[in-house]
N, C-alpha and C positions, 0 to 999 in steps of 0.2 A: 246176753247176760241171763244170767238165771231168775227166779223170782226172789225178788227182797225180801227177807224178812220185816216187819216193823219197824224195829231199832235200826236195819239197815238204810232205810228208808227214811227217815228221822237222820240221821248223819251224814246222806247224799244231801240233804234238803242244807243242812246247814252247811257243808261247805260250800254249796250253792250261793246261801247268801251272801258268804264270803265274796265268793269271784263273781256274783253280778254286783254288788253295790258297790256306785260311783264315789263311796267315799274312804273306801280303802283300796288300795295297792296291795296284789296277793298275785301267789304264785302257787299252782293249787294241782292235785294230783290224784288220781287213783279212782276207777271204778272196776278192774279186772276181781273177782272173787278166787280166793283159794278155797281149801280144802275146811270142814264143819270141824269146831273144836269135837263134836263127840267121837269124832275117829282120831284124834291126836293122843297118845299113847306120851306121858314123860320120861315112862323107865326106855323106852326104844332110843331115846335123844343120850341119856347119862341114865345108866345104872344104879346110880346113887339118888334117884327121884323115883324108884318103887315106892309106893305106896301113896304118892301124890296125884290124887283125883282133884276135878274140875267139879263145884258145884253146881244143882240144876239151874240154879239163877245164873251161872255164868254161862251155863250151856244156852241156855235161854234167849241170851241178851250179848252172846256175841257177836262181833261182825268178821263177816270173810274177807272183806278188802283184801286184796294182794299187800294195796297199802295205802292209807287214805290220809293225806294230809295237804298241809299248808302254809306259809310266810305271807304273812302280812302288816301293815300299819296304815295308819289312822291319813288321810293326806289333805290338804286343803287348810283351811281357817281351823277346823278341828282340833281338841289336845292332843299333845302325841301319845300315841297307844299302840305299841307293838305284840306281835303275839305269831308263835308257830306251835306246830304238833304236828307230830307223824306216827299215824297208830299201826303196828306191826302185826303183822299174823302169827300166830301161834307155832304155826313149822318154821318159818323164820326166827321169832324171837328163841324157840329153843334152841335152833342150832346156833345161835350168837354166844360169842364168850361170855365169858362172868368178868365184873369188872376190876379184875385182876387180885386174884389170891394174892399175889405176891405182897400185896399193898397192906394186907392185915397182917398186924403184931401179935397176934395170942392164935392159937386154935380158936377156939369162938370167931374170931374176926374174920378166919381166913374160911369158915366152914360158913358163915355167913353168906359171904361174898361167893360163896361156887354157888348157894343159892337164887340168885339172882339172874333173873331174866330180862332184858329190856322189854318193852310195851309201847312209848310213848319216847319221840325223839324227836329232837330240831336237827336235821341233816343238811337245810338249805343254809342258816345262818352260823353253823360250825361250834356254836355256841357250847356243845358238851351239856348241855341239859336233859338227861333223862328219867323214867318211869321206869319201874322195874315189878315184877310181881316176885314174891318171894315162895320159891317149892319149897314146900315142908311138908310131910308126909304125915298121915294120920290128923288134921285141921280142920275145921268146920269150913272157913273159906279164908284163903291165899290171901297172906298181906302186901301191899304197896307200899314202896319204900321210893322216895325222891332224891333224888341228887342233882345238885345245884353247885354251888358255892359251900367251900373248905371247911367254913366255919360251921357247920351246925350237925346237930347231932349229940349225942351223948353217949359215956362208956355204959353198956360193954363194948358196945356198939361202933364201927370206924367212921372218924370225920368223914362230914359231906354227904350221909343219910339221914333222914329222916322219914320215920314213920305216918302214913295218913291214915287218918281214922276213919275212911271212907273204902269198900270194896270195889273191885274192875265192872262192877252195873252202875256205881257207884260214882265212879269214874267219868263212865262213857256218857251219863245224866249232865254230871259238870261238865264236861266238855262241849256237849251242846250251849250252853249257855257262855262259857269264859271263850269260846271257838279256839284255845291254847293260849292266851293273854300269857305274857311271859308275869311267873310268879304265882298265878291260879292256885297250884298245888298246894301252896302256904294257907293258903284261909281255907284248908282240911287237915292241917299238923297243929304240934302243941307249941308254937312257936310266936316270941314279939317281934312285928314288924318296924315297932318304934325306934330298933338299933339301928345305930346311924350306917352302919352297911346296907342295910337295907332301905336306905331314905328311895333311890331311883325306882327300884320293884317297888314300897308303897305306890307311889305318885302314877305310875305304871298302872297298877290296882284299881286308884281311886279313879284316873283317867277313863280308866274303861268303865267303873259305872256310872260316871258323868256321861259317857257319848252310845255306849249299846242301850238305854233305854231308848235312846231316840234313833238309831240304826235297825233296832229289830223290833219295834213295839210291842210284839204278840208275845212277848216272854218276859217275865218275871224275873228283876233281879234283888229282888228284897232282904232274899236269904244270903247271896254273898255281901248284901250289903250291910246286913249282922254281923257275920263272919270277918268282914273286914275292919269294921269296928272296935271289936271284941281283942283285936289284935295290935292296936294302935294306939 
């Protein structure tokens, strides 16, 4: 293997601790490296992503994984607390479809959606939960958009997106600490967890900062534990 960058090295560790601790059950994958986002070219993948550049922070704070993820839950006496991620590489995620023009009703909706790149996927539990980065050309830095569950979102915008207020270095920070906890994504959008759809993801949420303080001691959950709050 090549040498690691930092950040890449920071994310091997954590899925580490995934699949050594005896108290979760995980099914865990990826150390092959691809290719450096700053040779990845968007307009090469779709024509219609000229002018869409990669910030130096994200150049910075990529990882090459081929593909680096995992499925896991919580096992034993413990609350239950599930969670997966699969984070894609950048020649992969562009050449993946968009998820599916067909589905938006206006221009806007459907120029949205050819937007859209995955990033972030649960492939083991089938679950359709994705991350996506949004190409928009001429931007200071690419937004991340979640999809989940039907209900959320707002016009102009098509059901089952949601915006986070957080960028892909941004991202890959939380995810060191949630290790993909199903629902993470929510306590970085403008969204109430109080609705009763979303009663099992709360509990889900709170589960995990009930039991990863004491699974991973050396890290700090304080800040989603505001965030989770603040939502509830």
């Amino acid at each position: 293997m090549s040498t690691l960058t930092q950040n890449e090295q920071l994310h091997l560790d954590s899925l580490n601790e995934i699949e050594n601790s005896p108290q979760l059950e995980s099914q865990c994958s990826g150390t092959e490296l691809d290719m450096p986002l700053s040779i990845i070219l968007p307009e090469e993948y779709n024509e219609s992503w000229e002018g869409v550049r990669f910030s130096e922070d994200m150049l910075s704070c990529y990882v090459r994984f081929y593909e680096l993820g995992a499925a896991w839950r919580t096992v034993g006496t413990l609350p239950d607390v599930k969670g997966e991620f699969s984070l894609i590489n950048f020649n992969d995620a562009l050449e993946s479809s968009d998820p599916g023009t067909e589905s938006g009703t206006t221009d806007f909706q459907r120029e949205f959606l050819s937007q859209l790149c995955p990033i972030d996927r649960t492939p083991r539990s089938g679950a359709g939960i994705q991350t996506y980065i949004r190409m928009q050309a001429d931007v200071d830095e690419l937004e991340l958009w979640y999809s989940d569950i039907a209900d959320i979102g707002q016009s102009p915008y098509p059901p089952g997106f949601i915006k986070l207020d957080i960028g892909y270095c941004e991202y890959l920070k939380a995810l060191l600490l949630t290790k993909g906890t199903y629902g993470w994504q929510y306590l970085f959008a403008d969204i109430s967890l109080a609705r009763r759809d979303f009663l099992d993801g709360a509990n889900n949420l709170k589960n995990m900062l009930q039991v990863f303080p004491e699974l991973f001691p050396d890290r700090d959950y304080s800040s989603l534990r505001t965030r989770l709050e603040a939502r509830l």
